[in-house]
ROGUNU-879949 format. One line per 2 residues: number of its first residue (from 0); their letters; for each residue x, y, z of N, C-alpha, C, O, CB. Coordinates in steps of 0.001 Angstrom, whole numbers. Glycine has a CB too. Layout:
BEGIN
NUM> A> X,Y,Z,X,Y,Z,X,Y,Z,X,Y,Z,X,Y,Z  ...
end
This chain:
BEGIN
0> XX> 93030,57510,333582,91840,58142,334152,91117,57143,335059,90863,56087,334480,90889,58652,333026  90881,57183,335825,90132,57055,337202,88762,56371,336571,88211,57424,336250,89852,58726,338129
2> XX> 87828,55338,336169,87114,54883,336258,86200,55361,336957,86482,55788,338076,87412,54123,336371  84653,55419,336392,83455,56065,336764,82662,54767,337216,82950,53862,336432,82752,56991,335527
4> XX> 81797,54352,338161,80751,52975,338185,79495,54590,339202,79562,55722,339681,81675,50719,339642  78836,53784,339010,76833,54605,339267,76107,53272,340376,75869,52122,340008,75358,54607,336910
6> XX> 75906,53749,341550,75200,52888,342916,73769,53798,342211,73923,54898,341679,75944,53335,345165  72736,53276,342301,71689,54069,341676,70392,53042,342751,70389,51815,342650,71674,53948,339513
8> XX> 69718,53533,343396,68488,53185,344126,67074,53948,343601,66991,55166,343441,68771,53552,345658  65883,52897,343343,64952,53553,342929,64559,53208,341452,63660,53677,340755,65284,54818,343153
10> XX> 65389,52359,341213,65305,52192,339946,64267,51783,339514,64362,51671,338291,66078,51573,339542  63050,51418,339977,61817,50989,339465,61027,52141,339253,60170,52111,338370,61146,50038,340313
12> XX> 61194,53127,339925,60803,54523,339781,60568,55209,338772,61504,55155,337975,61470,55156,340210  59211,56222,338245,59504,57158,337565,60846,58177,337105,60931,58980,336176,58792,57591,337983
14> XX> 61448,57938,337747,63134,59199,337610,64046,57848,337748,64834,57799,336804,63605,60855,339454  64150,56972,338452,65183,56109,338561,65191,55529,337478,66292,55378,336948,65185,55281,339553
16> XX> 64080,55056,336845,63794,53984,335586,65144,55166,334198,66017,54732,333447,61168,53957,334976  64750,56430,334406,65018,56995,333714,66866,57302,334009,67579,57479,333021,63950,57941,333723
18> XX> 67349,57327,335125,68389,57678,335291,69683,56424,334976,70913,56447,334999,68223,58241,336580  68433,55171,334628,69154,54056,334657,69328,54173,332840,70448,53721,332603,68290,52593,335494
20> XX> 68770,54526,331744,68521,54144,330854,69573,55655,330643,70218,55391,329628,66980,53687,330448  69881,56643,330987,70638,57683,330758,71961,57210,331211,73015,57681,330783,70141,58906,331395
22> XX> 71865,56097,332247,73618,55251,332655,73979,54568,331504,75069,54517,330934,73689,53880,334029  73112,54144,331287,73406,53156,330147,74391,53546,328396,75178,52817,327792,71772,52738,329812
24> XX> 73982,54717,328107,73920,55250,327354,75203,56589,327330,75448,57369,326410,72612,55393,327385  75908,56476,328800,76870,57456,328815,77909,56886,328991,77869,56196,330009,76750,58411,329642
26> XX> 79065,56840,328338,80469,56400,328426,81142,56792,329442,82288,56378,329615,81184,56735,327433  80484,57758,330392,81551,58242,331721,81517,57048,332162,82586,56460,332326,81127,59463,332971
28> XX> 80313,56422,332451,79775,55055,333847,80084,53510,333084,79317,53056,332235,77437,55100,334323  81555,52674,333618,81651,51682,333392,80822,50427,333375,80704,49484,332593,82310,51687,333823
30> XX> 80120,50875,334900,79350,50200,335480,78030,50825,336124,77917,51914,336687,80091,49636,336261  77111,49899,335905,75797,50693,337128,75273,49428,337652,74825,48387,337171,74190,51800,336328
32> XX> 75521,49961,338946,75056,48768,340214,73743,49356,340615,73701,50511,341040,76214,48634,341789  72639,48602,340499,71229,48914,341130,70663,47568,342331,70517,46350,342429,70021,49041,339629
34> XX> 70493,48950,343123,70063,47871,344420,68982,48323,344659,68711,49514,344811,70894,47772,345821  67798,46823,344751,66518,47066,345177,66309,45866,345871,67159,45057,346241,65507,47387,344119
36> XX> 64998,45831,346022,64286,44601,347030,64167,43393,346452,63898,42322,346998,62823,44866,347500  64461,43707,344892,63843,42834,343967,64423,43415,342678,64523,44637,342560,62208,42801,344054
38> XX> 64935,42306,341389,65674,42506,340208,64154,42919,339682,62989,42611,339933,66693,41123,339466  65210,44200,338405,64459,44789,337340,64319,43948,336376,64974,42917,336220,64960,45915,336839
40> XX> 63128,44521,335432,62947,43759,334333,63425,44279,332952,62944,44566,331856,61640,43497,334297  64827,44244,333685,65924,44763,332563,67144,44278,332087,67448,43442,332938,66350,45812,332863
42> XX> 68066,44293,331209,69273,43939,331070,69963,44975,330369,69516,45860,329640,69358,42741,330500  71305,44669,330770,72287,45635,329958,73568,45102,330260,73668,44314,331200,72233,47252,330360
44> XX> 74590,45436,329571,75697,45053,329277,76835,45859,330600,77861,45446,331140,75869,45447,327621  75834,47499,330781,76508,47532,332267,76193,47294,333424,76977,47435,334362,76833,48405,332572
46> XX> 74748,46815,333565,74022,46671,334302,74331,45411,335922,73986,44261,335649,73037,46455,333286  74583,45489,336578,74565,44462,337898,73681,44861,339006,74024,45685,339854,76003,44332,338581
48> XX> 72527,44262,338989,71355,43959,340091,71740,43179,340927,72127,42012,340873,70127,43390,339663  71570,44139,341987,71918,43576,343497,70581,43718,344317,70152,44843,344572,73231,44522,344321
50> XX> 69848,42455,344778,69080,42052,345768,69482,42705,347363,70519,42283,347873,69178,40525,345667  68720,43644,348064,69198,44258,349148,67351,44363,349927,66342,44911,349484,70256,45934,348653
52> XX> 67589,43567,351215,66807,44463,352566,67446,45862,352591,68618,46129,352324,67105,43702,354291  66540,46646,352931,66909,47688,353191,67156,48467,354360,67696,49554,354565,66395,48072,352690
54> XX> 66547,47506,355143,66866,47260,357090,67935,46771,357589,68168,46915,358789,65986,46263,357864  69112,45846,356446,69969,45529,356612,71101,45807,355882,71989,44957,355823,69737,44725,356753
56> XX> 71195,46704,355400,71961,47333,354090,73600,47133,354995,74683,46698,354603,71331,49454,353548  73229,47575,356088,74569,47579,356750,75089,46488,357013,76058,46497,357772,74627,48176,357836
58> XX> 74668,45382,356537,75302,44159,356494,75546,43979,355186,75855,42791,355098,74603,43084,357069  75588,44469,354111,75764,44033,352803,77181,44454,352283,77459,45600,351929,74643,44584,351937
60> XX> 78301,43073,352280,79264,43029,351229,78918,42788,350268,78408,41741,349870,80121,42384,351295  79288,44340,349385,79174,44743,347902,80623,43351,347089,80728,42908,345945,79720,47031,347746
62> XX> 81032,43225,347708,82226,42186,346384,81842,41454,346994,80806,41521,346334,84046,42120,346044  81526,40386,348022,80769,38896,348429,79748,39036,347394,79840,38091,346610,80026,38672,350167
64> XX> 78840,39819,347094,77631,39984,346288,77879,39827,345489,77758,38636,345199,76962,40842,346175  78506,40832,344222,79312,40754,343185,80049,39412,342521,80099,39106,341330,80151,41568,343551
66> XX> 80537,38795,343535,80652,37711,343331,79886,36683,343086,79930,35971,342082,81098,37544,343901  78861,36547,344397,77965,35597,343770,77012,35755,342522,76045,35011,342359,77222,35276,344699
68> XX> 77292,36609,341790,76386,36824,340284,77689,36913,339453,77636,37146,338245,75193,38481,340087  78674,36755,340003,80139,36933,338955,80620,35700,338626,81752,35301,338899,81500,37714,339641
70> XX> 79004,34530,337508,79850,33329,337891,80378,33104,336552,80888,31986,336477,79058,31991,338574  80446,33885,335287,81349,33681,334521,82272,34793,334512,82608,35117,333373,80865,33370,333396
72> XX> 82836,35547,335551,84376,36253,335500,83853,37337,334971,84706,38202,335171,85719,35578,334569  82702,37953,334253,82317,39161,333484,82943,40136,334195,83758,40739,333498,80823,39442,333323
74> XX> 82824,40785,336092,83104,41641,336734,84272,42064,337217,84522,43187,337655,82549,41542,337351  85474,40506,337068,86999,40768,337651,87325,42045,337800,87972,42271,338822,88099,40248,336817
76> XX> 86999,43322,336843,87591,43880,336756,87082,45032,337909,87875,45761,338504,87768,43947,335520  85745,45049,338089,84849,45653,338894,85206,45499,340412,85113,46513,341104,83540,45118,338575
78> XX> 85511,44606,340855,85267,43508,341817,87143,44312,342008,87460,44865,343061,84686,41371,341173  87667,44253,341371,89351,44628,341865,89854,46349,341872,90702,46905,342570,90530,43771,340562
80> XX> 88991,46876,340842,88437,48675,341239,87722,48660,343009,88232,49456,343797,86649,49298,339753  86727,47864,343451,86080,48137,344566,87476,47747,345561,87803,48486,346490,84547,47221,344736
82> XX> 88099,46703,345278,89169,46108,346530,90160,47033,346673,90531,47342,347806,89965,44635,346244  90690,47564,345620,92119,48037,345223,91143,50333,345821,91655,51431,346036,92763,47335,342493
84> XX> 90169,49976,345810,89720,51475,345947,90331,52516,345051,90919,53516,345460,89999,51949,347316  90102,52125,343535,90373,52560,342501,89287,52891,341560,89337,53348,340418,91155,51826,342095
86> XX> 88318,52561,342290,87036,53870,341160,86337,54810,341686,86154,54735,342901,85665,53252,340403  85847,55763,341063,85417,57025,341324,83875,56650,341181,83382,56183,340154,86055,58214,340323
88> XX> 82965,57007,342733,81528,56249,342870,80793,57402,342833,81162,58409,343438,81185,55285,344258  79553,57347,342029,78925,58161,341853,77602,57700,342689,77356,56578,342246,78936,58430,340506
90> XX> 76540,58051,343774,75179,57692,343857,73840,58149,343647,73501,59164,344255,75107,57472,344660  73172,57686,343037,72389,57966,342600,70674,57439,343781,70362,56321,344191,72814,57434,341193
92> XX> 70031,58643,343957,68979,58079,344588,67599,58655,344449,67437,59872,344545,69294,58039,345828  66474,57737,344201,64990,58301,343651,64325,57536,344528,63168,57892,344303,64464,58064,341985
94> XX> 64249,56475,345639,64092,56395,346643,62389,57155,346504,62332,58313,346090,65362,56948,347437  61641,56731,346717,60000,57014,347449,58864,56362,347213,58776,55397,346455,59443,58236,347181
96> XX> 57816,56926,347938,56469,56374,347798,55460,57105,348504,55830,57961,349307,56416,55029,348234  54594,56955,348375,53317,57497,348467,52796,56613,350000,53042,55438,350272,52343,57171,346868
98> XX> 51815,57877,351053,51629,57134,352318,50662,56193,352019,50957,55161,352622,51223,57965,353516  49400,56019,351218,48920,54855,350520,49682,54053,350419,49775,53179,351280,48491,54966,349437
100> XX> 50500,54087,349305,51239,53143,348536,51505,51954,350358,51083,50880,350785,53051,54153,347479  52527,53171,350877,53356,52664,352059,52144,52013,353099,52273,50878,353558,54342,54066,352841
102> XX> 51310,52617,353317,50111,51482,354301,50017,52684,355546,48995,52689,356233,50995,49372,355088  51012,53619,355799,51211,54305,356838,52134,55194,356811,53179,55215,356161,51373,53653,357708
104> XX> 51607,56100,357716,53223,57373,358120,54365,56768,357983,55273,56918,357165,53482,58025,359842  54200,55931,359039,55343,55493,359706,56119,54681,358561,57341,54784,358454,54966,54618,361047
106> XX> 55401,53917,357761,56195,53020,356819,56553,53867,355967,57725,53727,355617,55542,51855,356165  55824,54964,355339,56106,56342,354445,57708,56936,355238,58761,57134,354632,54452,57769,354698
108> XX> 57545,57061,356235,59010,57685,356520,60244,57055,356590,61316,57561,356258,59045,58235,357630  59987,55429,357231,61033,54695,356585,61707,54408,355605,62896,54098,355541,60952,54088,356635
110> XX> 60846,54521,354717,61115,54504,353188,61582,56020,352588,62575,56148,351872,59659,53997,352402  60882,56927,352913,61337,58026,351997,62688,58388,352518,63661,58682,351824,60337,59314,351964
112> XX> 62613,58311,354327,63841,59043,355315,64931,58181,355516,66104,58400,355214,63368,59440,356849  64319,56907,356198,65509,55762,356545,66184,55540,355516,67251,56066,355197,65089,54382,357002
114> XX> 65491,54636,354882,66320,53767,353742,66935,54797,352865,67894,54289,352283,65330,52701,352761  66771,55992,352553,67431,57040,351780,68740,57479,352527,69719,57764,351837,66446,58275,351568
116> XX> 68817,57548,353878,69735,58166,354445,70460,56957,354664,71495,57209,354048,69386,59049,355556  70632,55560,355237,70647,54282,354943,72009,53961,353984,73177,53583,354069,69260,53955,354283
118> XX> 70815,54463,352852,71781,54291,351755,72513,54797,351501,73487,54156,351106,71585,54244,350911  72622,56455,351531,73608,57061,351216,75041,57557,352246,76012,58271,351995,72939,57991,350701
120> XX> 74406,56421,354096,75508,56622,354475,76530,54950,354145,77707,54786,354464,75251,57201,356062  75692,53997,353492,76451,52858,353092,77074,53013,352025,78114,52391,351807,75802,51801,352961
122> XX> 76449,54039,350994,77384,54192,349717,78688,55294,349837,79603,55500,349041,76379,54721,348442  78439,55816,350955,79935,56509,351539,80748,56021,351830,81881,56323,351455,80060,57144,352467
124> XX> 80364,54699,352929,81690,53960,353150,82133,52706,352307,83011,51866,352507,81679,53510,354511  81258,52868,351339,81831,52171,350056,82973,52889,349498,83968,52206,349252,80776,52056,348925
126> XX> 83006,53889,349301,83564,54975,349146,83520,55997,347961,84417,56479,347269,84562,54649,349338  81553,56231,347977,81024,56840,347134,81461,58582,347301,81288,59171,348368,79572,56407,347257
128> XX> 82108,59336,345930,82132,60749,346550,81308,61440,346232,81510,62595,346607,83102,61473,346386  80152,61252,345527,78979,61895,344830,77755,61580,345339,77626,60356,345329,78911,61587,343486
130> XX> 76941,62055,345713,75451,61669,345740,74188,62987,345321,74057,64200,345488,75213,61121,347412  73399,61793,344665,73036,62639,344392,70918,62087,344686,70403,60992,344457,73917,63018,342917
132> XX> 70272,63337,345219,69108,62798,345556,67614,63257,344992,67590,64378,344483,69169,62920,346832  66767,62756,345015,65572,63246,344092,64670,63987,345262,64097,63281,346092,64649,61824,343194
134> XX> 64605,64824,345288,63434,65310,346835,62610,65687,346155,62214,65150,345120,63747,66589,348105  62117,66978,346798,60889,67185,346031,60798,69234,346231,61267,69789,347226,59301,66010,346943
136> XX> 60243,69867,345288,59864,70956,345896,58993,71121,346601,57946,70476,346657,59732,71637,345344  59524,72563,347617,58408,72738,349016,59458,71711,350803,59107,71909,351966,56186,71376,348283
138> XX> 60437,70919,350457,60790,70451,351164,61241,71379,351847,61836,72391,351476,61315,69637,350881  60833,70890,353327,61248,71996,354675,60936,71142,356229,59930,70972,356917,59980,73707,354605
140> XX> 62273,70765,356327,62013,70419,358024,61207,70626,358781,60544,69747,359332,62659,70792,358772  61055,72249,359033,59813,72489,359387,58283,73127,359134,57530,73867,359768,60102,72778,359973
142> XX> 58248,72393,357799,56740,72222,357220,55505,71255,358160,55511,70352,358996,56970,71405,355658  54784,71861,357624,53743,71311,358372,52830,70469,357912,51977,69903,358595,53132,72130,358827
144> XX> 53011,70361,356610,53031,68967,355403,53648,68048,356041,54820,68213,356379,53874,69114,353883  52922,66843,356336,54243,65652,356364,55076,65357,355491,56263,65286,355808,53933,64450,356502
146> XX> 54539,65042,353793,55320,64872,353229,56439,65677,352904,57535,65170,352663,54862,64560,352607  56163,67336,352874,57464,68196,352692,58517,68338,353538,59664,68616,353185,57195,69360,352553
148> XX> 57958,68057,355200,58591,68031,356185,59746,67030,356343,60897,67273,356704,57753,67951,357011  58915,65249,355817,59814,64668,355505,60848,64310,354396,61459,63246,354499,59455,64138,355764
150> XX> 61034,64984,353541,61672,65577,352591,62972,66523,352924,64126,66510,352497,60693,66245,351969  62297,67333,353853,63007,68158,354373,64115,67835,355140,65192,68431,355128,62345,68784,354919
152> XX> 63766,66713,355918,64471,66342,357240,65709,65149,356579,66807,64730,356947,63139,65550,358569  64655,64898,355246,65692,63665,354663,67072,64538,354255,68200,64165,354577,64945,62714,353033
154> XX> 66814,65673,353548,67744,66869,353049,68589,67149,353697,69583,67391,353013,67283,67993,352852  68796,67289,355024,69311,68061,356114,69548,66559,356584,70758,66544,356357,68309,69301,357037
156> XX> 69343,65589,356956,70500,64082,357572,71991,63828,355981,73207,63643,355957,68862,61754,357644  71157,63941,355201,72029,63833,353942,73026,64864,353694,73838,64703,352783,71214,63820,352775
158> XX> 73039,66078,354539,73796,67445,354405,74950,66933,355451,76022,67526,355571,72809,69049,354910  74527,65513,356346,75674,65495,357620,76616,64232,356634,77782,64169,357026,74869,64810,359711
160> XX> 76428,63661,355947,77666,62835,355252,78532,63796,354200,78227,64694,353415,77004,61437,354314  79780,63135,354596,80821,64131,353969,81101,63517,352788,82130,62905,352499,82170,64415,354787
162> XX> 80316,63675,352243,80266,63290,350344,81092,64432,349532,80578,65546,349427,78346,63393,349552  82293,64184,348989,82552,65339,348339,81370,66350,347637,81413,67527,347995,83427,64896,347401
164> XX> 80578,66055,346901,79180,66641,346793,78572,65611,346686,78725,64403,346508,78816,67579,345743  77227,66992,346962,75584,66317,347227,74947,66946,346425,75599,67990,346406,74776,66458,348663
166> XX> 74288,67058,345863,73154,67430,344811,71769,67186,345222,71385,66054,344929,73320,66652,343529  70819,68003,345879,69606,67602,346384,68849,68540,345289,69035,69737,345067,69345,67863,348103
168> XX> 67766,67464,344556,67304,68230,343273,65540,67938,344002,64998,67060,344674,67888,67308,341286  65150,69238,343386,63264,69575,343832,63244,69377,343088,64259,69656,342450,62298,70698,344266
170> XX> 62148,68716,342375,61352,68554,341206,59966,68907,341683,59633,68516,342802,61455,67104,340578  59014,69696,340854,57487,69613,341321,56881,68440,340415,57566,67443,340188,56585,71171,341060
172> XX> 55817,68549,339992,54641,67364,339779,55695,66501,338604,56237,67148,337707,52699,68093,338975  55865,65266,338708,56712,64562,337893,55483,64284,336798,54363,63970,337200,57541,63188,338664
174> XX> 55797,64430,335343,55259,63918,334456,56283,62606,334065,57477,62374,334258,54962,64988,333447  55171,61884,333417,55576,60389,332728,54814,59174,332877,53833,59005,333601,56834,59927,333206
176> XX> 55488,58184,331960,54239,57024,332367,55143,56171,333118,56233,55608,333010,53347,56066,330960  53721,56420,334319,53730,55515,335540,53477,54081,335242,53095,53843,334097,52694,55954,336535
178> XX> 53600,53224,335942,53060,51801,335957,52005,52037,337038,51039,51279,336947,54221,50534,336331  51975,52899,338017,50590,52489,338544,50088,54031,338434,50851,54990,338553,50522,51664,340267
180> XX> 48615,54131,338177,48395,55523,338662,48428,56080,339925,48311,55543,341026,47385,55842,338354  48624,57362,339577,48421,58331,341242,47555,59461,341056,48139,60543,340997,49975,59134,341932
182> XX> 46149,59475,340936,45545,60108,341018,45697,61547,341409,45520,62525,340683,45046,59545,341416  46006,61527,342501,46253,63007,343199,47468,64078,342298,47453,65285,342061,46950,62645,344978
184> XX> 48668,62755,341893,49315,63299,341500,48802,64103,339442,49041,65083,338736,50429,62280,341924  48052,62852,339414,47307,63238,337653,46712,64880,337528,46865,65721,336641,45549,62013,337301
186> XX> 45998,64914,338787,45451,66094,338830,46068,66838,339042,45998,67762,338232,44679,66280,339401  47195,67042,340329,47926,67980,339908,48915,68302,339156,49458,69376,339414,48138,68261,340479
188> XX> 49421,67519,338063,49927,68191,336796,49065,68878,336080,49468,69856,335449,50454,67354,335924  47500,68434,336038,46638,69147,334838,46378,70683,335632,45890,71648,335045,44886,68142,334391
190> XX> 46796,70696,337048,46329,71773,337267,47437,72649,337292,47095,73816,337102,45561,71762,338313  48955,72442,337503,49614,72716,337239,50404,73413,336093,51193,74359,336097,49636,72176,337566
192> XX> 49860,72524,335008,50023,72921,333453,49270,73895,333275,49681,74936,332763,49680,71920,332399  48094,73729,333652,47050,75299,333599,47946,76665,334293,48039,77812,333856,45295,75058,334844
194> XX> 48413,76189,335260,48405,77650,336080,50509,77739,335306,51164,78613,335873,47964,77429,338757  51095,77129,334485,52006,77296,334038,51691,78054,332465,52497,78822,331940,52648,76063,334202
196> XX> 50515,77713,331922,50094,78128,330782,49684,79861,331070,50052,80812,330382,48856,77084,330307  48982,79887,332065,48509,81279,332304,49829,82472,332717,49665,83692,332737,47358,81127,333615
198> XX> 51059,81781,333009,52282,82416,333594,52724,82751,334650,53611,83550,334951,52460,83197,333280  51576,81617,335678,51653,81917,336915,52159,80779,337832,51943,79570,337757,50442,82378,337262
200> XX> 52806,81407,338615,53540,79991,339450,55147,79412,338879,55560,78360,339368,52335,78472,339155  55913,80068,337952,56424,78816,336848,57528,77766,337983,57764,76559,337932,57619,79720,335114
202> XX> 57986,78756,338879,58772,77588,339423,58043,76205,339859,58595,75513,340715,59470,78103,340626  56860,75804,339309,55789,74954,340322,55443,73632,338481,54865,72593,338164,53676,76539,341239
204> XX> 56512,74991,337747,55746,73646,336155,56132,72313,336531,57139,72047,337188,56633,73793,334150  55230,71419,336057,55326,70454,336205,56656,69599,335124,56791,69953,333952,53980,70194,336173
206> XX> 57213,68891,335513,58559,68210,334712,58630,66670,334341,58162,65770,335040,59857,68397,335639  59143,66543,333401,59260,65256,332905,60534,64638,333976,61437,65272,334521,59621,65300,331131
208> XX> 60187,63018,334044,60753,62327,334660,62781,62583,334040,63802,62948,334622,59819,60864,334444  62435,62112,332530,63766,61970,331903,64130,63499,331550,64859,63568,330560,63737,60921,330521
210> XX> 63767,64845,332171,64784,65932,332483,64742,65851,333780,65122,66432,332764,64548,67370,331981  64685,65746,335172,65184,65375,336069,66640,64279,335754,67744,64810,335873,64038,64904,336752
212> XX> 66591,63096,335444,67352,62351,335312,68980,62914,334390,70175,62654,334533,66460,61342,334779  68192,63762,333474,69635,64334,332622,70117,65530,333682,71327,65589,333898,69247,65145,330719
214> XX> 69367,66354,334263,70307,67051,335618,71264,66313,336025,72479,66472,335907,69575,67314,336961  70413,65141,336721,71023,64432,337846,72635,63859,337456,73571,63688,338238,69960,63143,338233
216> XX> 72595,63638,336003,74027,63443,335121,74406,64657,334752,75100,64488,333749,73970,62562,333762  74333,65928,335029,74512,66735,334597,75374,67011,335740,76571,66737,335825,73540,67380,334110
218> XX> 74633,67588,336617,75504,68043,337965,76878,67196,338503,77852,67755,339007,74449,67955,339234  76714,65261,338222,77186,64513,338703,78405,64323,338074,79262,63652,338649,76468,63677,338836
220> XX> 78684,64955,336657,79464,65110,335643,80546,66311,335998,81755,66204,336206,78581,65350,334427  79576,67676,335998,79743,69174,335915,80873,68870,337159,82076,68820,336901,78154,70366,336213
222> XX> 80382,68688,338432,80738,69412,339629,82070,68938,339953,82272,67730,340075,79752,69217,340793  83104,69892,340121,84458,68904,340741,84693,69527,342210,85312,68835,343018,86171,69080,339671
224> XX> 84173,70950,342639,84421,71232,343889,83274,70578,345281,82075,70301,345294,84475,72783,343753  84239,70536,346210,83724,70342,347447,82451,70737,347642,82482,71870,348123,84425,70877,348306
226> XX> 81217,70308,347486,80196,71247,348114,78888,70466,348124,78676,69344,347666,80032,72674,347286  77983,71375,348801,76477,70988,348891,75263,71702,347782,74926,72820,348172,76066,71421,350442
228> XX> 74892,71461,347094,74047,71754,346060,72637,71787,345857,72173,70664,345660,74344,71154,345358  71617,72931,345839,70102,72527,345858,69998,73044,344115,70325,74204,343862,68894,73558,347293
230> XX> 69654,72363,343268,69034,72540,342284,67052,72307,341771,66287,71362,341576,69940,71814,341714  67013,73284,341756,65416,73619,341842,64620,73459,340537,65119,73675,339433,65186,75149,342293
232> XX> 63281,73047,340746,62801,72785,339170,62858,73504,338358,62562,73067,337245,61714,72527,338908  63252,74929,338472,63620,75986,337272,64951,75715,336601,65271,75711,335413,63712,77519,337831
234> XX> 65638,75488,337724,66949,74555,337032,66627,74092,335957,66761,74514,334809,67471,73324,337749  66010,72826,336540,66363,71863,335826,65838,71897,334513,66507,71446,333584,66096,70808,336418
236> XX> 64271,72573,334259,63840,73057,333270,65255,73858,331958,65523,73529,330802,62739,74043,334017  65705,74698,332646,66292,75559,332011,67737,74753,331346,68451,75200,330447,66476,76793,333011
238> X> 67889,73578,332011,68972,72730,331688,68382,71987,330082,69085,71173,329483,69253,71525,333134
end
């Protein structure tokens, strides 16, 4: 059988934190490679943190890398699956931020649009056949929301890589504990939960971080045909 390894971005994230701790824990994924700006404050036995710009992703040899953190031999085996193009790549991406957070539009779209699309056209020619992405519900190209718009547009660049599948999952108001607050977002779960309690709205309930994350292994598991996939927060609820 064909060996499973997990490219997973976002991992500091509400849903990434979670999709990493659901890698961990599943015997499909040999390996999970997480690339950020900066190592987690984590360990695991499958775990390999990879340091990545994200402006330069397209310069990044994955086995030069691998190597240089492979200094007691732990990965040989990893490292000769990537050469020999003998494992089956799954990607994983939660990728975002808030235009606060980001300082600006413009840095907001780099981050949610670039570096997402970025990544998932570098984890193709790694020779990832899965991807899979966290958007958001309400995403629409042509919304008039920035943020849904850019959501939207991220959806539709990610529909042009020929990933055996794609999995683009909406989630509405993410519940969980954050490390930083988001106000805007606090409120709208409480208002959310209200108008889910009354029976109104339900595709709009608000969702926990770690059922997003068990989809995201769900679909990435499930799916063996060719295709493009929108799974919606009723989904995922109902999963």
């Amino acid at each position: 059988m064909t060996p499973k390894i997990a490219f997973v971005t976002g991992g500091s994230g509400l849903v990434g934190m979670q999709v990493l701790h659901q890698l961990f824990t599943d015997p499909t994924y040999r390996y999970v490679i997480s690339f950020g700006r900066r190592d987690l404050a984590i360990k695991h036995d499958k775990l390999l943190q990879i340091t990545v710009d994200f402006e330069k992703l397209h310069l990044v040899n994955l086995v030069e890398k691998i190597r240089e953190r492979n200094m007691g031999g732990d990965h040989h085996s990893l490292v000769a699956w990537l050469e020999e193009k003998s494992v089956e790549i799954h990607g994983f991406c939660s990728l975002g931020t808030t235009i606060k957070k980001a300082g600006s539009k413009e840095k907001f779209y780099q981050i949610d649009h670039d570096y997402v699309v970025d990544f998932a056209q570098w984890a193709y020619h790694q020779g990832a056949s899965k991807f899979l992405y966290v958007s958001a519900i309400g995403a629409d190209p042509q919304s008039t929301l920035f943020y849904n718009r850019v959501k939207g547009e991220t959806e539709e660049d990610l529909k042009l890589i020929a990933f055996h599948y794609l999995g683009i999952f909406q989630p509405s108001v993410l519940l969980g504990n954050r490390r930083e607050a988001r106000l805007g977002e606090e409120i709208g779960a409480l208002v959310m939960r209200g108008v889910s309690v009354l029976g109104l709205l339900k595709k709009y309930k608000p969702i926990y971080d770690h059922q997003v994350a068990k989809a995201m292994l769900y679909y990435a598991k499930r799916s063996s045909v060719k295709m493009i996939e929108t799974i919606s927060n009723q989904e995922m609820h109902q999963l």
